[in-house]
PDBQT receptor file of N, H, CA, C and O in Angstrom, charges set to zero:
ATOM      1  N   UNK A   1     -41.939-206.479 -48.399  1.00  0.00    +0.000 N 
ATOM      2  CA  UNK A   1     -41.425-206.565 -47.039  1.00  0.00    +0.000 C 
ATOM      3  C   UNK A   1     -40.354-205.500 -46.788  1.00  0.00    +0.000 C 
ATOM      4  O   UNK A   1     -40.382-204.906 -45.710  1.00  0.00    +0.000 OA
ATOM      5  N   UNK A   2     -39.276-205.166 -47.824  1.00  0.00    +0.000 N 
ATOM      6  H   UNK A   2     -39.253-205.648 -48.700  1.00  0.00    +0.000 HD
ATOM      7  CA  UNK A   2     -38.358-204.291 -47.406  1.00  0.00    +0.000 C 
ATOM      8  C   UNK A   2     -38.826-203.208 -47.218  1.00  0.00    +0.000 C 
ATOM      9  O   UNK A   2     -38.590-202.340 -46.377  1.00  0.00    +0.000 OA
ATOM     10  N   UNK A   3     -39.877-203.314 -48.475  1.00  0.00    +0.000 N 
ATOM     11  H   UNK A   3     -40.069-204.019 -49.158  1.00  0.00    +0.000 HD
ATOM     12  CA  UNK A   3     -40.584-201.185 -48.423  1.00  0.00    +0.000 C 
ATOM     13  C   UNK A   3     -41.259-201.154 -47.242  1.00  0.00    +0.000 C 
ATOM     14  O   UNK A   3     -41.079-199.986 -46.898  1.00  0.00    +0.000 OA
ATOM     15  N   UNK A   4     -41.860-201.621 -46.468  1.00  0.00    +0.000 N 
ATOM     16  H   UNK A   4     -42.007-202.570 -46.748  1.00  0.00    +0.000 HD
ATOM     17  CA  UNK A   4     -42.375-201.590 -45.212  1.00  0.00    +0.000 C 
ATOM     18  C   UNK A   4     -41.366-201.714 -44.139  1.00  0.00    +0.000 C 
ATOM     19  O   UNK A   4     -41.903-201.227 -43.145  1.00  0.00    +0.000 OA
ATOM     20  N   UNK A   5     -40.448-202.027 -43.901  1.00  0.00    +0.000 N 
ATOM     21  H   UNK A   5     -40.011-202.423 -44.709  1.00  0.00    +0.000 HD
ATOM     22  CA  UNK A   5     -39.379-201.837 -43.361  1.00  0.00    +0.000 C 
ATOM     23  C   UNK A   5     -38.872-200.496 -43.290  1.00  0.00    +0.000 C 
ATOM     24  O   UNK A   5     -38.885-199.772 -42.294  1.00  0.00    +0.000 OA
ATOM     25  N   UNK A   6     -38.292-200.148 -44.761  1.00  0.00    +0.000 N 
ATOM     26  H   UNK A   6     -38.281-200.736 -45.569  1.00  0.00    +0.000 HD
ATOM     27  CA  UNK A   6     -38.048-198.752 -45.152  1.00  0.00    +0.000 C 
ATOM     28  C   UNK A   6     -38.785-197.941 -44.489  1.00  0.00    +0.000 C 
ATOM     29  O   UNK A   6     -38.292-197.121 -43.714  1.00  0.00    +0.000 OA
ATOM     30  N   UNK A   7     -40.086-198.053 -44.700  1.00  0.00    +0.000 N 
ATOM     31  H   UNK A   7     -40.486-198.718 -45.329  1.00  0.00    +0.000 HD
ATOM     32  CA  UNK A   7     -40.933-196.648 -44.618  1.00  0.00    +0.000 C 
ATOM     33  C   UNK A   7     -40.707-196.700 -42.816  1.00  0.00    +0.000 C 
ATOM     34  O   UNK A   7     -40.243-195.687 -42.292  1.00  0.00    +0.000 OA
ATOM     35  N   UNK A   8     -40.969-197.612 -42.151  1.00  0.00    +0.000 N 
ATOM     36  H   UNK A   8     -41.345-198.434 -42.576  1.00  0.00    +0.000 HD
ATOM     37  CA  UNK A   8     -41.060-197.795 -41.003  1.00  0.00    +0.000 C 
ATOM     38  C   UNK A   8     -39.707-197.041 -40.452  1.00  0.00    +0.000 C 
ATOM     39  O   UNK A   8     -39.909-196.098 -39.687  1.00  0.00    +0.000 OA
ATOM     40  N   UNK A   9     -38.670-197.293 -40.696  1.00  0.00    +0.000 N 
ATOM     41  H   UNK A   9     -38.507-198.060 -41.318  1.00  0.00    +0.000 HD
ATOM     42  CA  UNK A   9     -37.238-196.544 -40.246  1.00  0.00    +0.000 C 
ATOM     43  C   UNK A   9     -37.330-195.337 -40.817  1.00  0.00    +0.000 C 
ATOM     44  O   UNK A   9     -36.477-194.523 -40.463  1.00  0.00    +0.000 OA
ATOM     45  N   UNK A  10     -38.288-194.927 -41.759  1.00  0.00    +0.000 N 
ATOM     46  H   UNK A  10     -38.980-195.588 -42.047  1.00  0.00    +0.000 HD
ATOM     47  CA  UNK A  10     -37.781-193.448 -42.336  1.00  0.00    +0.000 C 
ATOM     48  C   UNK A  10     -39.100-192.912 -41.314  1.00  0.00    +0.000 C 
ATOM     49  O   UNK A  10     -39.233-191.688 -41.339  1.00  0.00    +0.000 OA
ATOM     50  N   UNK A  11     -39.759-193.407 -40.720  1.00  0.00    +0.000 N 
ATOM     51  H   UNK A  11     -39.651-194.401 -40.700  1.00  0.00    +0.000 HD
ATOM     52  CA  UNK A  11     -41.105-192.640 -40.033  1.00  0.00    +0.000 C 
ATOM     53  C   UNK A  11     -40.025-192.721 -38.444  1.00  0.00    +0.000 C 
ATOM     54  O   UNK A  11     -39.825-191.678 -37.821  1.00  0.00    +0.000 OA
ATOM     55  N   UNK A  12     -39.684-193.479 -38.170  1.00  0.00    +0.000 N 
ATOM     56  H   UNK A  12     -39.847-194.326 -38.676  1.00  0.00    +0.000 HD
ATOM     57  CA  UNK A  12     -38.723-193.146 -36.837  1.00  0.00    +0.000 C 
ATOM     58  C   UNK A  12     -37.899-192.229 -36.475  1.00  0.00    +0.000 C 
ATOM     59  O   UNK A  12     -37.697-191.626 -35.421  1.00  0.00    +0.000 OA
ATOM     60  N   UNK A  13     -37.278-192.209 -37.908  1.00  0.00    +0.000 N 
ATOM     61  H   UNK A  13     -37.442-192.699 -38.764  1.00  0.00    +0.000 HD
ATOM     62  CA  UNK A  13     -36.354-191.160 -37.941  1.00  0.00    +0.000 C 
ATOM     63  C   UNK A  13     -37.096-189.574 -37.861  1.00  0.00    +0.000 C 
ATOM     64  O   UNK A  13     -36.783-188.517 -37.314  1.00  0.00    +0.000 OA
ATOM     65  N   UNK A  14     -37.988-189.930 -38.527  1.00  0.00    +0.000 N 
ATOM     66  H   UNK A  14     -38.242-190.789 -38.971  1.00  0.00    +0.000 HD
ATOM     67  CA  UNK A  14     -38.805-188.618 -38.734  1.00  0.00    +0.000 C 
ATOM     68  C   UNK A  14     -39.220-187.950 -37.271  1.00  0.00    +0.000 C 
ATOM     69  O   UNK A  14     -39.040-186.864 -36.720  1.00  0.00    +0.000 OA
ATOM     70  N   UNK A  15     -39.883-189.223 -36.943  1.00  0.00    +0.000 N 
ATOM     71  H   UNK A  15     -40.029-190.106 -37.391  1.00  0.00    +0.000 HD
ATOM     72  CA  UNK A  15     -40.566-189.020 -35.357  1.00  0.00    +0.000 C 
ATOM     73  C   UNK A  15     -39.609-188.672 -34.514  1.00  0.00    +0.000 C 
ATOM     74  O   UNK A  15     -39.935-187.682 -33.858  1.00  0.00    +0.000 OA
ATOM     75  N   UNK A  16     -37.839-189.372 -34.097  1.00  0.00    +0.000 N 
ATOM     76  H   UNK A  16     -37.575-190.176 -34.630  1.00  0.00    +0.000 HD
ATOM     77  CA  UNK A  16     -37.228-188.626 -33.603  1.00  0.00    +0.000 C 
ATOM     78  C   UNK A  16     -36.696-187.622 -33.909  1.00  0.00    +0.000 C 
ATOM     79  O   UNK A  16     -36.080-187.063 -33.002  1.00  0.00    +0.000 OA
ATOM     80  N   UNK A  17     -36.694-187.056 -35.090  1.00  0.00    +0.000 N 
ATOM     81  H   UNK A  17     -37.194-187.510 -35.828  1.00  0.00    +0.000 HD
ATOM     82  CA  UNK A  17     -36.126-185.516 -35.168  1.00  0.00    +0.000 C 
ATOM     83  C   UNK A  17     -37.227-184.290 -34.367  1.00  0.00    +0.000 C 
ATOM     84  O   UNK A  17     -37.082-183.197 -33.820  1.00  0.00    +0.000 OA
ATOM     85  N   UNK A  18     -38.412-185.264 -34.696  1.00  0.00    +0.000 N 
ATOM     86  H   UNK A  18     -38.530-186.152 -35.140  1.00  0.00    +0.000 HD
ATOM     87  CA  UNK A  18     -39.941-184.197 -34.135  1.00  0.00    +0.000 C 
ATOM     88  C   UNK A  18     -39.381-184.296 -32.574  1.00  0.00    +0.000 C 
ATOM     89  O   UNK A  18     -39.250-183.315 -31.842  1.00  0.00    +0.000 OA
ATOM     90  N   UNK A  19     -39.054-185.769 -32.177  1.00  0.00    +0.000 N 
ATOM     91  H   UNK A  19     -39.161-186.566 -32.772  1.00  0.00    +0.000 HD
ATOM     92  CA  UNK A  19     -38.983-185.642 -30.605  1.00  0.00    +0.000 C 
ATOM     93  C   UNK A  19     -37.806-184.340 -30.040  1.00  0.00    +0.000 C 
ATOM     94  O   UNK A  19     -37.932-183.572 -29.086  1.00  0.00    +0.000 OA
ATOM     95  N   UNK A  20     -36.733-184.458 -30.981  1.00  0.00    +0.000 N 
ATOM     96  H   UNK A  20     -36.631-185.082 -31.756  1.00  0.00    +0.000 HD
ATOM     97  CA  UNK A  20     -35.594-183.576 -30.728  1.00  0.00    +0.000 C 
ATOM     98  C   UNK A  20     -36.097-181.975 -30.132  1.00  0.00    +0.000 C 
ATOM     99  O   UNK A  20     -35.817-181.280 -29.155  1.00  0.00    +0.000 OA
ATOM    100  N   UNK A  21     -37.421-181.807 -31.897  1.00  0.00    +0.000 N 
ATOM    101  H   UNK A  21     -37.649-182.372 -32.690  1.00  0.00    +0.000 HD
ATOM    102  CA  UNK A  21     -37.636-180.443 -31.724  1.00  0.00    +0.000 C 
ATOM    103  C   UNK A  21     -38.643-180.178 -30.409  1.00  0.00    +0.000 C 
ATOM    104  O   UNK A  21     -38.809-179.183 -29.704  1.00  0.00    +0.000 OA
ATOM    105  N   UNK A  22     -39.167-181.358 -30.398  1.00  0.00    +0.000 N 
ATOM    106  H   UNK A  22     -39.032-182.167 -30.970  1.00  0.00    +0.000 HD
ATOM    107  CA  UNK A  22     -40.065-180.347 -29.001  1.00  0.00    +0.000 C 
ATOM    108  C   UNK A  22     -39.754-180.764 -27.944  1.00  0.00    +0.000 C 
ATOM    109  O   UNK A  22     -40.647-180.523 -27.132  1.00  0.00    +0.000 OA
ATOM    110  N   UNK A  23     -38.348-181.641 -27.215  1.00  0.00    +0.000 N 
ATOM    111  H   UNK A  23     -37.623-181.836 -27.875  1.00  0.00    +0.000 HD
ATOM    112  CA  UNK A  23     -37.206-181.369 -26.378  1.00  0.00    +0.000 C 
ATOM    113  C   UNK A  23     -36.669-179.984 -26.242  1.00  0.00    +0.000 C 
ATOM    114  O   UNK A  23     -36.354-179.384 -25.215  1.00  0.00    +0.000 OA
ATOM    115  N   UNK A  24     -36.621-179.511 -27.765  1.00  0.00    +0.000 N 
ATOM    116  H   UNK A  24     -36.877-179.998 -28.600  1.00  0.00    +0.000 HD
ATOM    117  CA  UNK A  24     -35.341-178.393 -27.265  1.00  0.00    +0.000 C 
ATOM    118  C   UNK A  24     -36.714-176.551 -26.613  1.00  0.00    +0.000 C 
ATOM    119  O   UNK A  24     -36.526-175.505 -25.991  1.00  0.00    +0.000 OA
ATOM    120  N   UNK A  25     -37.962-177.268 -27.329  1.00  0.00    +0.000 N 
ATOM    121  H   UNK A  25     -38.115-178.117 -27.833  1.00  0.00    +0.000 HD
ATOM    122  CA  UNK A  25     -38.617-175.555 -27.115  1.00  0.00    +0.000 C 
ATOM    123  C   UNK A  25     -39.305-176.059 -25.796  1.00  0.00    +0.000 C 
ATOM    124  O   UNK A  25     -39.509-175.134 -25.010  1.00  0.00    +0.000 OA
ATOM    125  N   UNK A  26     -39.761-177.439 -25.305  1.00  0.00    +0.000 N 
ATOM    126  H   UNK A  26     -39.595-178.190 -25.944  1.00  0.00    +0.000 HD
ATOM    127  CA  UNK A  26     -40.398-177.566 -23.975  1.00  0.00    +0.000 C 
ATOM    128  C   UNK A  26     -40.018-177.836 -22.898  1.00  0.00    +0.000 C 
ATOM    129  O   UNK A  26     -40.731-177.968 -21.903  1.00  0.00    +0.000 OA
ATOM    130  N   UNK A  27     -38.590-177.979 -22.971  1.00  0.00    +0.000 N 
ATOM    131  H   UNK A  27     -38.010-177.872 -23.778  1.00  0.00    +0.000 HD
ATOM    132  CA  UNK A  27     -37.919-178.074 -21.559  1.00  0.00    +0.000 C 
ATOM    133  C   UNK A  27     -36.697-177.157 -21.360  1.00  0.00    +0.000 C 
ATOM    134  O   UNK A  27     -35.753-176.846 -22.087  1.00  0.00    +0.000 OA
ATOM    135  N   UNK A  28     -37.039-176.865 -20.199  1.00  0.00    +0.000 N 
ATOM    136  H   UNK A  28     -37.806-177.118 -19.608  1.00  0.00    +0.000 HD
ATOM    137  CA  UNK A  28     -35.376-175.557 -19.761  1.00  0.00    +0.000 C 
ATOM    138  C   UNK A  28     -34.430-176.380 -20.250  1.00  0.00    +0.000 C 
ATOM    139  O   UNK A  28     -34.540-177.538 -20.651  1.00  0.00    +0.000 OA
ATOM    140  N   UNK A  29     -33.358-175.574 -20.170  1.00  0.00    +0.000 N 
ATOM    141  H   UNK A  29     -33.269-174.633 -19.845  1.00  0.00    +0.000 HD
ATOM    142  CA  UNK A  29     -32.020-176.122 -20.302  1.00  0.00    +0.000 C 
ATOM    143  C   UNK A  29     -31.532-177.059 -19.366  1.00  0.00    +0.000 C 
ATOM    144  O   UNK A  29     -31.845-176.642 -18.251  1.00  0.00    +0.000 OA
ATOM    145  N   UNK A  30     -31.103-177.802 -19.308  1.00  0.00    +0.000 N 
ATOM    146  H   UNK A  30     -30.849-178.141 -20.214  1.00  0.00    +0.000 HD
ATOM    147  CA  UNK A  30     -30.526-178.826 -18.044  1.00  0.00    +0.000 C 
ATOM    148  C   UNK A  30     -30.107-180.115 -18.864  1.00  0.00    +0.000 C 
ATOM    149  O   UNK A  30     -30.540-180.599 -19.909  1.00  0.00    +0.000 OA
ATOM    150  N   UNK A  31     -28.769-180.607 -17.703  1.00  0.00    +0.000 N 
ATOM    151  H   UNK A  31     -28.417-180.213 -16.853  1.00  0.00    +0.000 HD
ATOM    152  CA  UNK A  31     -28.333-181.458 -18.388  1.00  0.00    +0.000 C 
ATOM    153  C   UNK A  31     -28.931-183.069 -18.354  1.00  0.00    +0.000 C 
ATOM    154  O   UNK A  31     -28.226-183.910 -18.911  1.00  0.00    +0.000 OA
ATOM    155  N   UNK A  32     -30.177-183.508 -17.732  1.00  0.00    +0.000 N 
ATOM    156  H   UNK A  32     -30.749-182.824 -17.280  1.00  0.00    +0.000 HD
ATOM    157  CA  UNK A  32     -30.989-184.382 -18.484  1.00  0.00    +0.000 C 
ATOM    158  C   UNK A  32     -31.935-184.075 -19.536  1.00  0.00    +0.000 C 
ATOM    159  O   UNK A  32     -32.673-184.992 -19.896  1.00  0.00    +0.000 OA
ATOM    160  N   UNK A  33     -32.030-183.070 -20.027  1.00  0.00    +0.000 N 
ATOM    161  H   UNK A  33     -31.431-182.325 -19.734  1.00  0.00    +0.000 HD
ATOM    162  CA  UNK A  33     -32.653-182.315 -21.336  1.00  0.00    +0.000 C 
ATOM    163  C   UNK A  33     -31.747-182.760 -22.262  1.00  0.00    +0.000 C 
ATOM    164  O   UNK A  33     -32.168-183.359 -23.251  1.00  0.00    +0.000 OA
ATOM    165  N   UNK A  34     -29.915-182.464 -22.027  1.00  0.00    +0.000 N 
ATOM    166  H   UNK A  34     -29.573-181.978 -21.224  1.00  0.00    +0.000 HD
ATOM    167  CA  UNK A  34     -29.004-182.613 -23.030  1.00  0.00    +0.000 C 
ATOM    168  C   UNK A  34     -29.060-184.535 -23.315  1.00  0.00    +0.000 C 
ATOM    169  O   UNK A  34     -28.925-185.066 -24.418  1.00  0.00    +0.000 OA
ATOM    170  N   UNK A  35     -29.232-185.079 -22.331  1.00  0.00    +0.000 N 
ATOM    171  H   UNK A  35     -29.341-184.647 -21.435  1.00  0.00    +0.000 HD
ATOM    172  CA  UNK A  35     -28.638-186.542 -22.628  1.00  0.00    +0.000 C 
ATOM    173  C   UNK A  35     -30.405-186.671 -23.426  1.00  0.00    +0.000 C 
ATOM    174  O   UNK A  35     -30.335-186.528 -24.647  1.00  0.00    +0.000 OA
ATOM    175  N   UNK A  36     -31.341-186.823 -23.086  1.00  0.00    +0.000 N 
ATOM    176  H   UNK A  36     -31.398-186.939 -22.095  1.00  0.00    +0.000 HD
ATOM    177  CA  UNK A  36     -33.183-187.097 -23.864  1.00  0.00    +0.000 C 
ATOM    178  C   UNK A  36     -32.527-187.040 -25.321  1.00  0.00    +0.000 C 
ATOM    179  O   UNK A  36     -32.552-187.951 -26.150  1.00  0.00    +0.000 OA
ATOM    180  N   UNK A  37     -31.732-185.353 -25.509  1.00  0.00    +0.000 N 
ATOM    181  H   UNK A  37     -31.712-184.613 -24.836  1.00  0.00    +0.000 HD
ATOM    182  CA  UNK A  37     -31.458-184.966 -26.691  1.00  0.00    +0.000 C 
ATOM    183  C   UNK A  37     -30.430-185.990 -27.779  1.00  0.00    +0.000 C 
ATOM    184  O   UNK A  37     -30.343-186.089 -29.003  1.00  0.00    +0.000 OA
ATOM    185  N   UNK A  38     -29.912-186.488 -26.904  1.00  0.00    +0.000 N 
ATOM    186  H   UNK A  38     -29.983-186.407 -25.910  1.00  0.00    +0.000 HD
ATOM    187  CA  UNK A  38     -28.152-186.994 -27.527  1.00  0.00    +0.000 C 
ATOM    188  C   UNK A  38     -29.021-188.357 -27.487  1.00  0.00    +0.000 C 
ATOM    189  O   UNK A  38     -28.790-189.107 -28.435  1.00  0.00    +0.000 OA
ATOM    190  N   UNK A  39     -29.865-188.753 -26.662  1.00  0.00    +0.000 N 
ATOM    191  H   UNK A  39     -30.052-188.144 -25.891  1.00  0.00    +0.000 HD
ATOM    192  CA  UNK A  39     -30.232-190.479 -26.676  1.00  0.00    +0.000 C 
ATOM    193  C   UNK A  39     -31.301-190.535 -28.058  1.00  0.00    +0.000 C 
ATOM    194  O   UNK A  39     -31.570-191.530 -28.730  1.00  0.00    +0.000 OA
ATOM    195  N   UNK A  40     -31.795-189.157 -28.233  1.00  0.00    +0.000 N 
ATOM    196  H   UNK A  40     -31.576-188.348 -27.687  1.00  0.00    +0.000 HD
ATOM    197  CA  UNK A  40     -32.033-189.380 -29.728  1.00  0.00    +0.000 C 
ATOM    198  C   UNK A  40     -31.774-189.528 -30.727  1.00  0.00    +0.000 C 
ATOM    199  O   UNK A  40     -32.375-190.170 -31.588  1.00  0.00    +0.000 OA
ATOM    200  N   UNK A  41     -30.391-188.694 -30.819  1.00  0.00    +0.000 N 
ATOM    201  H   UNK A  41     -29.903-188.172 -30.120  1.00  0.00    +0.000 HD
ATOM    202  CA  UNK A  41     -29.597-188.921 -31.906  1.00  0.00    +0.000 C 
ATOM    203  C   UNK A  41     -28.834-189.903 -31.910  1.00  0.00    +0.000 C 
ATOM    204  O   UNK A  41     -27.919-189.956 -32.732  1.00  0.00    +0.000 OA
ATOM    205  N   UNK A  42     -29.029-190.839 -31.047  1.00  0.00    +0.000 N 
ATOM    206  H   UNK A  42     -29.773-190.796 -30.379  1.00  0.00    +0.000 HD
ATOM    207  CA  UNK A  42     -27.877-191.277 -31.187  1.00  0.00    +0.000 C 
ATOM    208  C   UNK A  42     -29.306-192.787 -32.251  1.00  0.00    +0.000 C 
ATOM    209  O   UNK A  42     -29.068-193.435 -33.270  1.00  0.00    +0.000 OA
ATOM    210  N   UNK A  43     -30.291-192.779 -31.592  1.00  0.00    +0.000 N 
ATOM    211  H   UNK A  43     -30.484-192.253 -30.765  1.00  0.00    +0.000 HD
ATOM    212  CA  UNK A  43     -31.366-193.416 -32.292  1.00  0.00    +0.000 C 
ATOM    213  C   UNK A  43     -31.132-193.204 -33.960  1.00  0.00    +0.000 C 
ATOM    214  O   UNK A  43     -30.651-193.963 -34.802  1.00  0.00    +0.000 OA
ATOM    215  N   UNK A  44     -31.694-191.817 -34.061  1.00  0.00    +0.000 N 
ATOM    216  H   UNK A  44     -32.085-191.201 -33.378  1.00  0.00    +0.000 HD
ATOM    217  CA  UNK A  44     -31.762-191.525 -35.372  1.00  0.00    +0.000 C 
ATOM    218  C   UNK A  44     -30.429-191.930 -36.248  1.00  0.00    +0.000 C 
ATOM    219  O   UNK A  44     -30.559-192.307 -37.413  1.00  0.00    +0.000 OA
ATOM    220  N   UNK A  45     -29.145-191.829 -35.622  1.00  0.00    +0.000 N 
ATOM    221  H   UNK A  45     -29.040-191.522 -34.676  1.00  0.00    +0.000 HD
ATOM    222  CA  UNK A  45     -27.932-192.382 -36.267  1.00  0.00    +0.000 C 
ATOM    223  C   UNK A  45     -27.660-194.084 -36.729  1.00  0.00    +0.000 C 
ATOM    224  O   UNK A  45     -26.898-194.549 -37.577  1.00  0.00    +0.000 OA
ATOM    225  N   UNK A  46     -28.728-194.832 -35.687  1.00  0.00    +0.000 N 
ATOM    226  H   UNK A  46     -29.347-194.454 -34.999  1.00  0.00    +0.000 HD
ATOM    227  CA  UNK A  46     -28.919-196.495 -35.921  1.00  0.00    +0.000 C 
ATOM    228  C   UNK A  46     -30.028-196.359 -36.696  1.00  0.00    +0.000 C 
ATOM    229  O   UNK A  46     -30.341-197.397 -37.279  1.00  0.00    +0.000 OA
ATOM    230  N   UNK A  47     -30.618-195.561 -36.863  1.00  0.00    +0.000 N 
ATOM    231  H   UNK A  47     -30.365-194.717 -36.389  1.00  0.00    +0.000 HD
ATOM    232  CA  UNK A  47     -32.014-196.163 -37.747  1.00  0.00    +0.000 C 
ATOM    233  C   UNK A  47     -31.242-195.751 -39.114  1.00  0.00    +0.000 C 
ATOM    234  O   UNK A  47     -31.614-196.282 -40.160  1.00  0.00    +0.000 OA
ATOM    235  N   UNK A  48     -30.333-194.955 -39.128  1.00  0.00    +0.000 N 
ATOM    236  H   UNK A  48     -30.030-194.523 -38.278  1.00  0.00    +0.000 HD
ATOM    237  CA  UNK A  48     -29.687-194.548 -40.753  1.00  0.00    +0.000 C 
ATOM    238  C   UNK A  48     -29.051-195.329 -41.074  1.00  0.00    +0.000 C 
ATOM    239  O   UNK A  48     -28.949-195.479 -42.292  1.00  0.00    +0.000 OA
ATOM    240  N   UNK A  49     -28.385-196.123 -40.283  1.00  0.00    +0.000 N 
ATOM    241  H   UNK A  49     -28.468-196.001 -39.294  1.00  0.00    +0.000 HD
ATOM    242  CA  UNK A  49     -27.079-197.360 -40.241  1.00  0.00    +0.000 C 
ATOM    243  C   UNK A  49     -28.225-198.198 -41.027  1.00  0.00    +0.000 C 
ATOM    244  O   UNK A  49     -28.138-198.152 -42.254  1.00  0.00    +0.000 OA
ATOM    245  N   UNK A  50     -29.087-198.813 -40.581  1.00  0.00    +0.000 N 
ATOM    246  H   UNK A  50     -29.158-198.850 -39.584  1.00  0.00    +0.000 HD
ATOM    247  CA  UNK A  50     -30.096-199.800 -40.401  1.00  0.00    +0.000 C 
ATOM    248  C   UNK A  50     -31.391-199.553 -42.318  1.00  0.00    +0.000 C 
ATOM    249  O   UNK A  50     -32.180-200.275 -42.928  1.00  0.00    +0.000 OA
ATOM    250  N   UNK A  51     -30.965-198.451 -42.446  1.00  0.00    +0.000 N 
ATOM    251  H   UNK A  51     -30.323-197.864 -41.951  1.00  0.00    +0.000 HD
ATOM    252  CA  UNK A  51     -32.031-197.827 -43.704  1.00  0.00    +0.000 C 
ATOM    253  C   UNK A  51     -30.724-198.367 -44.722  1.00  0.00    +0.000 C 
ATOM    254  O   UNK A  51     -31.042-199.247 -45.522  1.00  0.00    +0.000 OA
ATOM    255  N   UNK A  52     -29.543-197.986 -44.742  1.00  0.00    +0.000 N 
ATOM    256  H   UNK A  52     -29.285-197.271 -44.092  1.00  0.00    +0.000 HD
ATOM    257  CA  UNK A  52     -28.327-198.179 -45.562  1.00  0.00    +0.000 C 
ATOM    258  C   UNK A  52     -28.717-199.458 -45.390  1.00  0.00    +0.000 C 
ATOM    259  O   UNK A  52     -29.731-199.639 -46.063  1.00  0.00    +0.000 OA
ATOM    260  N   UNK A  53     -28.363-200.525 -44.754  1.00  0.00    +0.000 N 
ATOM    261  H   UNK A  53     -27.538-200.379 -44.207  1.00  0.00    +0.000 HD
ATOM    262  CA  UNK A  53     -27.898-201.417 -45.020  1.00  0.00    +0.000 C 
ATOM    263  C   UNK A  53     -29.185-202.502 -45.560  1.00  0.00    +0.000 C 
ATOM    264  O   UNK A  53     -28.894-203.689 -45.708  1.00  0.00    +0.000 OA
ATOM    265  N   UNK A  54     -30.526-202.058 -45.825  1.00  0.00    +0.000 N 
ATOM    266  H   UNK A  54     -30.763-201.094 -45.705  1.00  0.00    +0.000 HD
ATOM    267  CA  UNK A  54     -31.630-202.446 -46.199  1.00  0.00    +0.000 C 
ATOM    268  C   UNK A  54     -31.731-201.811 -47.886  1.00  0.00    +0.000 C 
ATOM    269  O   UNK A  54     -32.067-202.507 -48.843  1.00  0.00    +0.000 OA
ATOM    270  N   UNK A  55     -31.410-200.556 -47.954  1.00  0.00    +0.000 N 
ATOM    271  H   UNK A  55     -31.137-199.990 -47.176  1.00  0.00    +0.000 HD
ATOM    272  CA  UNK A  55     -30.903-200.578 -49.389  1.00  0.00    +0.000 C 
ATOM    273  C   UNK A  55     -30.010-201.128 -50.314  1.00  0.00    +0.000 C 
ATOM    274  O   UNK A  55     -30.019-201.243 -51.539  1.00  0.00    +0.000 OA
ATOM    275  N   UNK A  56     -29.096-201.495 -49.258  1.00  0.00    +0.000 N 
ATOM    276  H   UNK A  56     -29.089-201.402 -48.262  1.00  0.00    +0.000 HD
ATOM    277  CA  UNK A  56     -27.748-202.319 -50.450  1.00  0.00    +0.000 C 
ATOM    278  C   UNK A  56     -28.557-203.509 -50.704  1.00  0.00    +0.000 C 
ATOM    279  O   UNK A  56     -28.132-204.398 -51.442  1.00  0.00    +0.000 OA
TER     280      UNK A  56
């Protein structure tokens, strides 16, 4: 159950870094481009919270 958990948060994370990258080459610059960008990271920063605390 945990390793399926795991893998599941490490494929999110994965998937939002992919979302990040083809945010930054398929849309102009503008500042709802910047927040898409930041509402990802801010994802990818809870799914790391969330991977830690499934390892301890």
């Amino acid at each position: 159950m945990f390793i399926d958990a795991e893998l599941r948060l490490i494929h999110a994370i994965a998937l939002n870094k992919k979302a990040i990258e083809y945010i930054k080459t398929n849309f102009p610059k503008s500042n709802k481009r910047d927040k898409r960008i930041k509402a990802h990271k801010i994802l990818i920063k809870r799914y790391k919270l969330a991977l830690k605390d499934l390892q301890l």
